[in-house]
C-alpha positions as CSV (number, residue, x, y, z in Angstrom):
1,X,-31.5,-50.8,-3.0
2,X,-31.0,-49.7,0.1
3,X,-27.2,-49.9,1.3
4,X,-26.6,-52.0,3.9
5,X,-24.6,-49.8,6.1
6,X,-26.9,-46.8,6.5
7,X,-28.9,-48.7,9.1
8,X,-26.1,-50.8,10.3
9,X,-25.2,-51.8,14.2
10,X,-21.3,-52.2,13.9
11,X,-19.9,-53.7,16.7
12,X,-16.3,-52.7,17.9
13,X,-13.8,-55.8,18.5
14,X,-10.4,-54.7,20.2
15,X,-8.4,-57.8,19.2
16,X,-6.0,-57.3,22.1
17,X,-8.5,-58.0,24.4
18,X,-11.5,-60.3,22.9
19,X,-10.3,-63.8,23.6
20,X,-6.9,-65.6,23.5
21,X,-7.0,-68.9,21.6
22,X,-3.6,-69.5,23.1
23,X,-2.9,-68.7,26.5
24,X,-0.5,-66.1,25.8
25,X,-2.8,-63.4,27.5
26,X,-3.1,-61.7,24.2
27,X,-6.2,-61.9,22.2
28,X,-6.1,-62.9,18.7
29,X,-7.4,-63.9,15.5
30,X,-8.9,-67.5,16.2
31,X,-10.0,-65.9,19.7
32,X,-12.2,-63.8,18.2
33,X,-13.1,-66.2,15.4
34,X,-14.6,-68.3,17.7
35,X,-16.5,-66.2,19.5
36,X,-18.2,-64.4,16.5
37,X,-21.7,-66.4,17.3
38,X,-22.2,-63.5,20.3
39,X,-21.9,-60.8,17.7
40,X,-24.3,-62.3,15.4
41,X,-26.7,-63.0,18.4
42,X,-26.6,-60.0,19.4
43,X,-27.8,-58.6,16.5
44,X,-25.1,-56.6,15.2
45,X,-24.8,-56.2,10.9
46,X,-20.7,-55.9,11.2
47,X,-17.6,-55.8,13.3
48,X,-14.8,-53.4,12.9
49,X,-11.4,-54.4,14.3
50,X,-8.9,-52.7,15.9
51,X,-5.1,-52.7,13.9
52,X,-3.9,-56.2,13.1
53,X,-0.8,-55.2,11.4
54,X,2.3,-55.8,11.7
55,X,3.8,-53.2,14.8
56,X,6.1,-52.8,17.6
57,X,2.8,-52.4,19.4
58,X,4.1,-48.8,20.6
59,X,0.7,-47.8,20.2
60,X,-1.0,-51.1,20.3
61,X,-1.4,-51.1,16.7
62,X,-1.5,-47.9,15.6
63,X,2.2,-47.4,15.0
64,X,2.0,-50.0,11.7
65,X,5.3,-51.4,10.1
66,X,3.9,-53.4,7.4
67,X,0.3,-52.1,5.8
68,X,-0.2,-55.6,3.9
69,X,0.5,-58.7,6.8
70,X,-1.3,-59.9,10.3
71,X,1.4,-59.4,13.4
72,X,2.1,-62.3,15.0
73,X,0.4,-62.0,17.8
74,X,-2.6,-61.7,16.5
75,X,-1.9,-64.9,14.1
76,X,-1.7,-65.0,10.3
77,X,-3.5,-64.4,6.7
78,X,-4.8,-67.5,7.2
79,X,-6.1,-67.1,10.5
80,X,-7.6,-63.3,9.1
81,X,-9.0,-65.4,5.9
82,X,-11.0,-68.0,8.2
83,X,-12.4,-65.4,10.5
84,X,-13.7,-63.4,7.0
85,X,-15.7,-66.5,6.1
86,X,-16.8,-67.3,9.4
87,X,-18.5,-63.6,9.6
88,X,-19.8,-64.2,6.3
89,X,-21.2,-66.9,7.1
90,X,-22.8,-65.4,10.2
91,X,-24.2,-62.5,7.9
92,X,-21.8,-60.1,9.2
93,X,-20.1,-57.6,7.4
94,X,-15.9,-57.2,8.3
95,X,-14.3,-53.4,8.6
96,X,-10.4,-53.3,9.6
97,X,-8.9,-49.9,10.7
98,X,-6.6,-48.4,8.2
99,X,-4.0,-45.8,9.9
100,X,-2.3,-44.2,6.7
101,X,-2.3,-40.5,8.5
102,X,1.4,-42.0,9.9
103,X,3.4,-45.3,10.3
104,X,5.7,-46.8,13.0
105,X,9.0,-45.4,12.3
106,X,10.1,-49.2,12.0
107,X,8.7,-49.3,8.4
108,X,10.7,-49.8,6.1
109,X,9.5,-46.8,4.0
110,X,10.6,-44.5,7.3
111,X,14.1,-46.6,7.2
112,X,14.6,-45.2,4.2
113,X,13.5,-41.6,4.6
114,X,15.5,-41.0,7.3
115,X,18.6,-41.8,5.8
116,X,19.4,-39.1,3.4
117,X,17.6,-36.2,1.5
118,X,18.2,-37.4,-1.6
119,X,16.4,-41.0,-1.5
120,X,13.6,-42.3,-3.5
121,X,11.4,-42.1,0.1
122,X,13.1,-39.3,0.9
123,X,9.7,-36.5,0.7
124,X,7.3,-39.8,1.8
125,X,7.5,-38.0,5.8
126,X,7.3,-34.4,6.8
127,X,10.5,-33.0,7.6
128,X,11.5,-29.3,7.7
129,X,14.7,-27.5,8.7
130,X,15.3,-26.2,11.9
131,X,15.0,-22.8,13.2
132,X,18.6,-20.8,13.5
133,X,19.0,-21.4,16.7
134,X,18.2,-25.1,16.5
135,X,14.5,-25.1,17.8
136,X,11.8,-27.1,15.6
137,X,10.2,-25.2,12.6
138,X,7.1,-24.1,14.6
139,X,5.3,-24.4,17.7
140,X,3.9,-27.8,16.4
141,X,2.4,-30.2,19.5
142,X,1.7,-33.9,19.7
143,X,-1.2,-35.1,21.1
144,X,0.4,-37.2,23.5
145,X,3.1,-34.3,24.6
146,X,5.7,-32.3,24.0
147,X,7.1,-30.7,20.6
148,X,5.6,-32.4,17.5
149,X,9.1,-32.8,16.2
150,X,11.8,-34.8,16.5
151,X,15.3,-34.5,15.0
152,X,17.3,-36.9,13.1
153,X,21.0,-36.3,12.9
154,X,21.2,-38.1,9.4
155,X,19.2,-35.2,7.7
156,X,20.2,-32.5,9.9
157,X,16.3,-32.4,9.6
158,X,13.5,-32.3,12.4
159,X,10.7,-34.7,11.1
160,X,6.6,-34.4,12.3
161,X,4.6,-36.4,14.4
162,X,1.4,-36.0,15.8
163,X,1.1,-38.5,17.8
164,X,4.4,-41.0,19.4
165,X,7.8,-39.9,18.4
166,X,7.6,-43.5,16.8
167,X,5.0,-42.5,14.9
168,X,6.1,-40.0,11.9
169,X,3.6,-38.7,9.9
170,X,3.1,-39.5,6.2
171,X,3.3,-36.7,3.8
172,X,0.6,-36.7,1.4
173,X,1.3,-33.8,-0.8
174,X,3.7,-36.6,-2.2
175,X,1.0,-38.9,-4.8
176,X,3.7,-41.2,-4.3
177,X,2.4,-41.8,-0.7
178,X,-1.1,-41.6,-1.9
179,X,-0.3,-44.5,-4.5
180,X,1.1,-46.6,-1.8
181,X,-1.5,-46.5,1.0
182,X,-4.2,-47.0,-1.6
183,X,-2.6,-49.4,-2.8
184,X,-2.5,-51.3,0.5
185,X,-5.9,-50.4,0.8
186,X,-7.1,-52.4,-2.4
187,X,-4.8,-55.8,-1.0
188,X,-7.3,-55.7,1.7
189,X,-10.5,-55.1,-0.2
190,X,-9.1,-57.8,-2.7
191,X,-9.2,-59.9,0.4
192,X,-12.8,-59.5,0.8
193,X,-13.4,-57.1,3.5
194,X,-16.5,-55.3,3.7
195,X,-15.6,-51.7,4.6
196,X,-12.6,-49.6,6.4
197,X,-12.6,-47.4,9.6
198,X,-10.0,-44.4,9.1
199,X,-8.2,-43.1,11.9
200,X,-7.5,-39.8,12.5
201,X,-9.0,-38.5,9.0
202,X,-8.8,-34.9,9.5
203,X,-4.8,-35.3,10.1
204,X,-3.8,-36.6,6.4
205,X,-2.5,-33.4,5.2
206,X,-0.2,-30.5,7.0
207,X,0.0,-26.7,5.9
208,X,2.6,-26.6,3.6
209,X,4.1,-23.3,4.7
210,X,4.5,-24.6,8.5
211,X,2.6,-21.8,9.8
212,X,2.3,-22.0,14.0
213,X,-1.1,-22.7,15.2
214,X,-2.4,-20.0,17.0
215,X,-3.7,-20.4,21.2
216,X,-7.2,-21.5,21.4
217,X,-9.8,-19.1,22.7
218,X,-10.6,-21.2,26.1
219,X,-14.1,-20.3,27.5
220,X,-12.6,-20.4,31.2
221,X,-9.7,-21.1,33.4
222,X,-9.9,-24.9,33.8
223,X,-6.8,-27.0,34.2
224,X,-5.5,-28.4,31.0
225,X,-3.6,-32.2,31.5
226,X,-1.6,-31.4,28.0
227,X,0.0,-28.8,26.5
228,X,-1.8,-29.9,23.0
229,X,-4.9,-28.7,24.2
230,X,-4.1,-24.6,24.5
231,X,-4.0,-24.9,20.7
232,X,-6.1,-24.3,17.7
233,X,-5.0,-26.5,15.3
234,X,-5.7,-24.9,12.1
235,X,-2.2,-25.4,10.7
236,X,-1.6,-29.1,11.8
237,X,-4.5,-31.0,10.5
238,X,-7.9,-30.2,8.9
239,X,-6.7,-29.0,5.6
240,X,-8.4,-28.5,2.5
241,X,-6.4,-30.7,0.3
242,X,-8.2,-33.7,2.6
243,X,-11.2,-33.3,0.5
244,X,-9.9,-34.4,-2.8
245,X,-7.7,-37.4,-1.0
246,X,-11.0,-38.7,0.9
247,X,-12.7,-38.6,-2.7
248,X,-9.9,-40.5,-4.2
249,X,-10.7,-43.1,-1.2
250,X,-14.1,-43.2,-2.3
251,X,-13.9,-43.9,-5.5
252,X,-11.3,-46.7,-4.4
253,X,-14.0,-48.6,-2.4
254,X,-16.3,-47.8,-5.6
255,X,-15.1,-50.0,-7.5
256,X,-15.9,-53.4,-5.4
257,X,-19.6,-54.0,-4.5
258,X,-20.8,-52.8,-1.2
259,X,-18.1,-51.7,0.5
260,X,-17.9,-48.7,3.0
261,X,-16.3,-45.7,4.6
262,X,-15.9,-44.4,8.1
263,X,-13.6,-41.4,9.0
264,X,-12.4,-40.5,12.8
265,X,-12.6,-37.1,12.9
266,X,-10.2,-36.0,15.9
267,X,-12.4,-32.8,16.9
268,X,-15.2,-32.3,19.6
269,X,-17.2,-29.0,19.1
270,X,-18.1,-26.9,16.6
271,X,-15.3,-27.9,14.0
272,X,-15.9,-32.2,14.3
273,X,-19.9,-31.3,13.5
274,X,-18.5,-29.2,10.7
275,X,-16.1,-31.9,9.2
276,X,-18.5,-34.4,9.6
277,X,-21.1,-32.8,7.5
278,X,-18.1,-31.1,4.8
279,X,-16.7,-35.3,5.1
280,X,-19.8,-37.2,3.9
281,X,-21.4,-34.5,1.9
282,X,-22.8,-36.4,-1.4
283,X,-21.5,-39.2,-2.9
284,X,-18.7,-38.8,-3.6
285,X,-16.5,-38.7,-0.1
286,X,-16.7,-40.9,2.5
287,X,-19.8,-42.5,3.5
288,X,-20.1,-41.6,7.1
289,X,-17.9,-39.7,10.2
290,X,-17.9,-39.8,13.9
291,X,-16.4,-37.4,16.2
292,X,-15.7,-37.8,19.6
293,X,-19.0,-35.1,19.9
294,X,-20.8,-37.9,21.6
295,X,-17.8,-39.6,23.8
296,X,-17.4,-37.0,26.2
297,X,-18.8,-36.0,29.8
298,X,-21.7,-33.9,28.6
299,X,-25.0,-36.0,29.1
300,X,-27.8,-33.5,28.4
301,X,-31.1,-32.9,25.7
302,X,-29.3,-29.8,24.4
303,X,-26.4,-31.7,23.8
304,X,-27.4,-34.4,21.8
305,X,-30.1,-31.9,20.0
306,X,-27.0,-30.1,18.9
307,X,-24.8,-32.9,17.7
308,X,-27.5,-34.2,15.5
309,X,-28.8,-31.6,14.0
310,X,-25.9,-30.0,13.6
311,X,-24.6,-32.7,11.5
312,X,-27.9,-33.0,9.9
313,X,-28.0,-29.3,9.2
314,X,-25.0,-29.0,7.5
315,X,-24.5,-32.5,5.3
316,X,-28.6,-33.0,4.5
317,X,-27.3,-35.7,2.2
318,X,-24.5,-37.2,4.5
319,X,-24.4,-39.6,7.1
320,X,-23.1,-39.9,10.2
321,X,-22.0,-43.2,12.8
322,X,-23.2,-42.8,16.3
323,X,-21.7,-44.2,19.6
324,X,-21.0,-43.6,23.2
325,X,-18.3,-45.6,23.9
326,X,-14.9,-46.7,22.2
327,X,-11.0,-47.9,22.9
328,X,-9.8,-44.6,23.5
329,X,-12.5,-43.0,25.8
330,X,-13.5,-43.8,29.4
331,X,-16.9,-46.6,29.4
332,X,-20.1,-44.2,29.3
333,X,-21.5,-46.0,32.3
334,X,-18.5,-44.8,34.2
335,X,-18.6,-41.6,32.2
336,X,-21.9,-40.3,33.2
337,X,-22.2,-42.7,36.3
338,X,-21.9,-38.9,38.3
339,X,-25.3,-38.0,37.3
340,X,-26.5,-40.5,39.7
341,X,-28.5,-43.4,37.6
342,X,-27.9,-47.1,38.4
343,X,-25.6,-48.8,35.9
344,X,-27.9,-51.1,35.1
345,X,-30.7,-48.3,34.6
346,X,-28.1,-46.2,32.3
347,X,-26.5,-48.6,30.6
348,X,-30.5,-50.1,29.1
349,X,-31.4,-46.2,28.6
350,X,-27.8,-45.5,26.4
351,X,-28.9,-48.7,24.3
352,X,-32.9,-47.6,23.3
353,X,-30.9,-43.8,22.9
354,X,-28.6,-45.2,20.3
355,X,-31.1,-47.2,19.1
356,X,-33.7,-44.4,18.3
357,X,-30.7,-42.0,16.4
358,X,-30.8,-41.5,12.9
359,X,-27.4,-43.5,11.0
360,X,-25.3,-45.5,11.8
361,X,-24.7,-47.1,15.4
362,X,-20.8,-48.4,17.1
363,X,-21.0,-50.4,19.9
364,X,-17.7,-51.1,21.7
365,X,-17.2,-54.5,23.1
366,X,-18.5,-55.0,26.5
367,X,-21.1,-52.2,27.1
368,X,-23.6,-54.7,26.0
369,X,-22.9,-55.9,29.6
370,X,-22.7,-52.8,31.4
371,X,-19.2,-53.0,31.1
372,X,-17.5,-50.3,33.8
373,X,-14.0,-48.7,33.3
374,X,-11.4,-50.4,35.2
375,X,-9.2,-48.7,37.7
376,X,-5.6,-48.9,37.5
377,X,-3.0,-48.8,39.1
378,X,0.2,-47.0,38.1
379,X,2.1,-50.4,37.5
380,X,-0.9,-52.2,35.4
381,X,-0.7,-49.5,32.9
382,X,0.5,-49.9,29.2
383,X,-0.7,-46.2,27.8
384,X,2.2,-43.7,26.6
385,X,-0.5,-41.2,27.5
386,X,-0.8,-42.3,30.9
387,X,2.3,-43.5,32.2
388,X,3.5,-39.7,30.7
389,X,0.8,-37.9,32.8
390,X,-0.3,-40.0,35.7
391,X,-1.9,-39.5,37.7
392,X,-3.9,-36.2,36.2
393,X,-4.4,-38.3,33.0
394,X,-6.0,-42.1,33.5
395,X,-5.4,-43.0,30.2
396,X,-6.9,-45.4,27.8
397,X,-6.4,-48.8,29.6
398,X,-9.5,-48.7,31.9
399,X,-11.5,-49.4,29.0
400,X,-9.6,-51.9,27.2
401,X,-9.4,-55.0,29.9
402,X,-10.2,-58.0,28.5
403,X,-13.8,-59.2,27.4
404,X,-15.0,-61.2,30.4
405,X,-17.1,-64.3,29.4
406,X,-17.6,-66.3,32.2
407,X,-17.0,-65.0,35.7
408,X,-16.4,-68.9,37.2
409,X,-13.3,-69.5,34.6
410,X,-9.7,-67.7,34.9
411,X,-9.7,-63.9,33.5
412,X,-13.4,-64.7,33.6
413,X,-13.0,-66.8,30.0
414,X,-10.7,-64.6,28.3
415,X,-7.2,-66.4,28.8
416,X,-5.6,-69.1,30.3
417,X,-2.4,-67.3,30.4
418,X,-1.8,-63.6,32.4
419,X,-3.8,-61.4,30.7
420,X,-1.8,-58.3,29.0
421,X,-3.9,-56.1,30.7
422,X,-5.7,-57.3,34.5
423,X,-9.8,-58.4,34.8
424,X,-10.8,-57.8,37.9
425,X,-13.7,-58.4,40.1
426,X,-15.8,-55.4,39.3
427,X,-15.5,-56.3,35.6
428,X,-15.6,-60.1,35.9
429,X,-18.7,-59.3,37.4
430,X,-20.9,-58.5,34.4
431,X,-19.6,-62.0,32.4
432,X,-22.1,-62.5,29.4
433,X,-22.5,-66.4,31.6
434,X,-23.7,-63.9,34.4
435,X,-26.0,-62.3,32.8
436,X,-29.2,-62.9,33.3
437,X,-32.1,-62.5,31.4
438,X,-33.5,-58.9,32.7
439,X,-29.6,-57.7,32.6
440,X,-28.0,-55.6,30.2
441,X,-27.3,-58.3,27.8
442,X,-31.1,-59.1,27.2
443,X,-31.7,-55.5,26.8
444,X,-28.8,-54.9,24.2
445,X,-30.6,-58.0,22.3
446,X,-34.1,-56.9,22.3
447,X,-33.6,-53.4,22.0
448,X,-31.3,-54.1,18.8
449,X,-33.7,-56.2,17.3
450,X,-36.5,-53.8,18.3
451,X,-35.1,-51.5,15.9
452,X,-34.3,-53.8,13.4
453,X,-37.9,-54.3,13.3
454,X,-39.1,-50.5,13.0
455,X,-38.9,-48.6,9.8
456,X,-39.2,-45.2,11.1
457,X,-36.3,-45.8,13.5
458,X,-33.7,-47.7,11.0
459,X,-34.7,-45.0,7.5
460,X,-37.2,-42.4,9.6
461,X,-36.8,-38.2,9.6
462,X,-36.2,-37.2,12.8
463,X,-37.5,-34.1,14.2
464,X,-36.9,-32.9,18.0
465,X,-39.4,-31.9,20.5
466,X,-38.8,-28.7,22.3
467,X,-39.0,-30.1,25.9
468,X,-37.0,-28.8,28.7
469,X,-33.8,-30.5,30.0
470,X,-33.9,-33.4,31.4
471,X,-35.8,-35.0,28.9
472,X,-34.8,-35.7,25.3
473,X,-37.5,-36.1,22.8
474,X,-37.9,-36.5,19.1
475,X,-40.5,-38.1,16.4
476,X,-38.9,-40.3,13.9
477,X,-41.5,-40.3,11.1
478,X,-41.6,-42.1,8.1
479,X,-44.2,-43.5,5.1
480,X,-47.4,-41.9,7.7
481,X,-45.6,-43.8,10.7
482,X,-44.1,-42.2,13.7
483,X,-42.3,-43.4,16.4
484,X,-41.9,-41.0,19.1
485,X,-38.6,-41.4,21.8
486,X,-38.4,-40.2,25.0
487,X,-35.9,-39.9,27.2
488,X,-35.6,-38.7,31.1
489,X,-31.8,-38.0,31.1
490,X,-31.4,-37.6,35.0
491,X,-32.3,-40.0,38.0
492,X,-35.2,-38.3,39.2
493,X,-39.2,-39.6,37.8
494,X,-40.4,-37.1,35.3
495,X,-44.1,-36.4,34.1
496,X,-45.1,-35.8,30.5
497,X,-48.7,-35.3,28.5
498,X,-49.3,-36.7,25.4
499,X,-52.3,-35.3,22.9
500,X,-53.5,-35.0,19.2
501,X,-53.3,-38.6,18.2
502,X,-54.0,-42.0,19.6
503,X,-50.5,-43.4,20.6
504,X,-49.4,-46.6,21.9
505,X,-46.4,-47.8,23.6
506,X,-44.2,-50.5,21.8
507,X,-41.0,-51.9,22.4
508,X,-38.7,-51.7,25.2
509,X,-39.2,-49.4,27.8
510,X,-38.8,-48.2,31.3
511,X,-42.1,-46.3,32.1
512,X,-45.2,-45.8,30.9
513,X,-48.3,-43.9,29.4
514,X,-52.1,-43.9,30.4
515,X,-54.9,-41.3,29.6
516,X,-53.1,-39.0,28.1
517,X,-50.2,-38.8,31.0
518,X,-46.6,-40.4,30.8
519,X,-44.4,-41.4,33.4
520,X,-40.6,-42.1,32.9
521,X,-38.7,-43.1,36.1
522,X,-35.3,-42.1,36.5
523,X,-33.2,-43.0,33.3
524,X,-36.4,-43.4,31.9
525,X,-37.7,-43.8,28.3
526,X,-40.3,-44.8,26.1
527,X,-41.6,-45.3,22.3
528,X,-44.5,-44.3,21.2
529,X,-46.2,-45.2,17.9
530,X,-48.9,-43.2,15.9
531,X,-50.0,-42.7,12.5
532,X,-51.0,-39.7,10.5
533,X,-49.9,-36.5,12.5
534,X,-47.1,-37.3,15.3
535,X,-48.5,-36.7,18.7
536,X,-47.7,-33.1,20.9
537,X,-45.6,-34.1,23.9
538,X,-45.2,-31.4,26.7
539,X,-44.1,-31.4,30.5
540,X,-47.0,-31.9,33.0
């Protein structure tokens, strides 16, 4: 039997920002409880929501104090029991994020750790020594700036962090550590969720020698917002002792029917294709990877060729989660708004793209509307990354502004308080109450349930079609079917001849194909369907 999340649409919920249930401009629990019937509508087979735990909200979330327990704000295990059921009921599947790669320094275990070097917690962080002449132990960065090391007085010891200065990182060479976030792990699949999205994967485990990372070999002279980013970091992450930790994980979720696995790898390039495929390679590690390979600027055929073959290429038996937009990233309609398509146009093209790739599909909250990237000013902001780098560095926050529901209500539905982070006109705009029923909303519907309804594009091969840029074009072939996808990735109208096999266009699609000619308007695309032999597409 087919498992169910090879095929699955997983649908990103940001709990901050979903609905308040109480008017304290936060969203919570019960918010998003109630407003679970527009997941299911829309089609999706899961949600996966953001942290929940028990923080400081340093990192809204992702600085935990307490792996096993709802914060506050969000509500409590009972409110986290209720909205399980309620998705059951609804036939959707639950995943909760699990960041184990570090914790808030206000957990108790990092209480303890910093006190002395001679406690039972005392190896469950990274520290080292520090140079001679006082300086950190290597050339170290975090990812949000500056050294990634930070002393503490009580050890005479500098401890790691990758990330916040709040957030130390975990040591796992210690098993005691690997006992005790797999052992939170299991309270949670105990509680009957369905799966777990791990952040920052590739940064479980550190070079024990401390070795300094070397410079990155940059391809040209463009400015760099961060010092993290004139490194290669071959020391600080991506280890080899990850693979037998994301094994032990595996057979963890093993053991209860069903369940699922989906690791963040924290790399564009060449290296996230290559720990995708080395991450989900058989079945014994995790079940699927994304990298950010596919939430960046570039927007081209060749690009998306690479990605997925690359991945495909090097894990034949793995699997990999596809999406375009998430909490951490600019919206894609924003994104690649430059290469001159309506929003509208782009946002229904992204959708049928998705759609059409092979694996598993993430859609963040909100680009089923069309959903733009808010702009900010200086004083709205809540991101450590952007309030440290402004105004070079945006940030995170455009992107996670409230859900807007209905554009007639206050915060457009989402709150009857002040919302924790503004909605504003632009935003409010695209409500799901204003959308209509040839708006981005429909399309998200029918183009969901489109593939939901085609073999070859939920279980299909894929092979690409060697067209020139802009169009992207592939067959996904299965049992004698083929579907065959294209794509016109830029605003101008593009022609295209079909021949070898009768074909006929299905689904949705925004142009068209008669007598052996196609015709894709600007942001463009089209299905095709044949049997036998898939048909030859070239440029007229």
């Amino acid at each position: 039997m087919r498992e169910w999340w090879r095929d699955a649409v997983i649908y990103q919920v940001y709990p901050r920002s979903y609905q308040d249930s109480d008017g304290d401009g936060i969203g919570d629990l019960r918010g998003i409880t109630s407003r679970l019937d527009h997941i299911a509508e829309l089609g999706a087979d899961a949600i996966w929501l953001s942290p929940i735990f028990t923080s400081p909200m340093e990192d809204m979330g992702y600085d935990v104090s307490n792996y096993t327990d709802i914060d506050p704000l969000f509500g409590t295990l009972a409110d986290f029991d209720a909205l399980i059921a309620r998705a059951h009921d609804l036939g959707l599947k639950v995943i909760i994020d699990q960041v184990i790669s570090h914790s808030s320094d206000r957990h108790p275990w990092f209480d303890e750790s910093r006190t002395s070097r001679d406690n039972p917690k005392a190896d469950w962080y990274v520290w080292a020594d520090p140079n001679p002449d006082g300086t950190p132990p290597n050339n170290w960065l975090s990812v949000f700036g500056g050294p990634g090391w930070e002393w503490e007085p009580r050890r005479q010891q500098y401890y790691m962090h990758n990330f916040l200065i709040s957030q130390p990182d975990l040591n796992m060479h210690n098993p005691d550590v690997q006992d005790a976030v797999t052992g939170a792990m299991r309270f949670w699949l105990d509680r009957g969720v369905d799966g777990f999205r791990l952040d920052t994967v590739n940064y479980y485990f550190h070079d024990r020698d401390l070795r300094d990372n070397p410079p990155r070999q940059r391809k040209d002279n463009s400015p760099i917002n961060q010092p993290f980013d004139f490194q290669d970091h071959v020391h600080s992450k991506n280890q080899p002792e990850n693979i037998a930790f994301l094994a032990r994980l595996r057979a963890l979720t093993d053991e209860f029917d069903g369940r699922m696995m989906v690791g963040e790898v924290g790399d564009a390039g060449d290296t996230g294709i290559r720990l995708m495929a080395q991450y989900t390679a058989g079945d014994h590690m995790l079940h699927m990877c994304y990298s950010f390979e596919m939430l960046g600027p570039d927007f081209t055929a060749a690009h998306f060729r690479r990605v997925i073959q690359g991945v495909r290429d090097g894990a034949p038996d793995g699997h990999s989660c596809w999406s375009f937009s998430n909490h951490d990233v600019p919206r894609h309609v924003s994104r690649w708004a430059q290469h001159g398509t309506s929003r509208v146009a782009l946002a229904r093209q992204s959708v049928a793209m998705l759609m059409a790739f092979p694996g598993t599909i993430g859609i963040y909250q909100g680009e089923e509307l069309g959903q733009t990237e808010t702009v900010m000013t200086y004083d709205e902001l809540t991101d450590a990354q952007a309030l440290r780098y402004w105004p070079e560095v945006k940030g995170r926050d455009g992107c996670r502004t409230p859900m807007v529901w209905d554009a007639d209500q206050p915060n457009a539905g989402f709150s009857t308080g002040k919302p924790w982070l503004p909605v504003k006109p632009p935003q409010a705009e695209q409500a799901v109450a204003q959308q209509g029923d040839d708006g981005v909303l429909a399309a998200y519907r029918d183009t969901i349930a489109f593939r939901r309804s085609q073999p070859c594009l939920r279980q299909g091969d894929i092979a690409f079609i060697d067209l020139p840029e802009p169009v992207l074009a592939f067959h996904r072939s299965l049992n004698g079917q083929t579907v065959t996808c294209l794509f016109n990735l830029s605003p101008a109208p593009v022609a295209l001849t079909v021949a070898g096999t009768a074909v006929t266009a299905i689904g949705p699609g925004l142009g068209s194909v008669k007598g052996g000619q196609i015709s894709l308007p600007g942001s463009g695309f089209l299905f095709l369907q044949s049997q036998d032999q898939p048909p030859e597409v070239a440029m007229a």
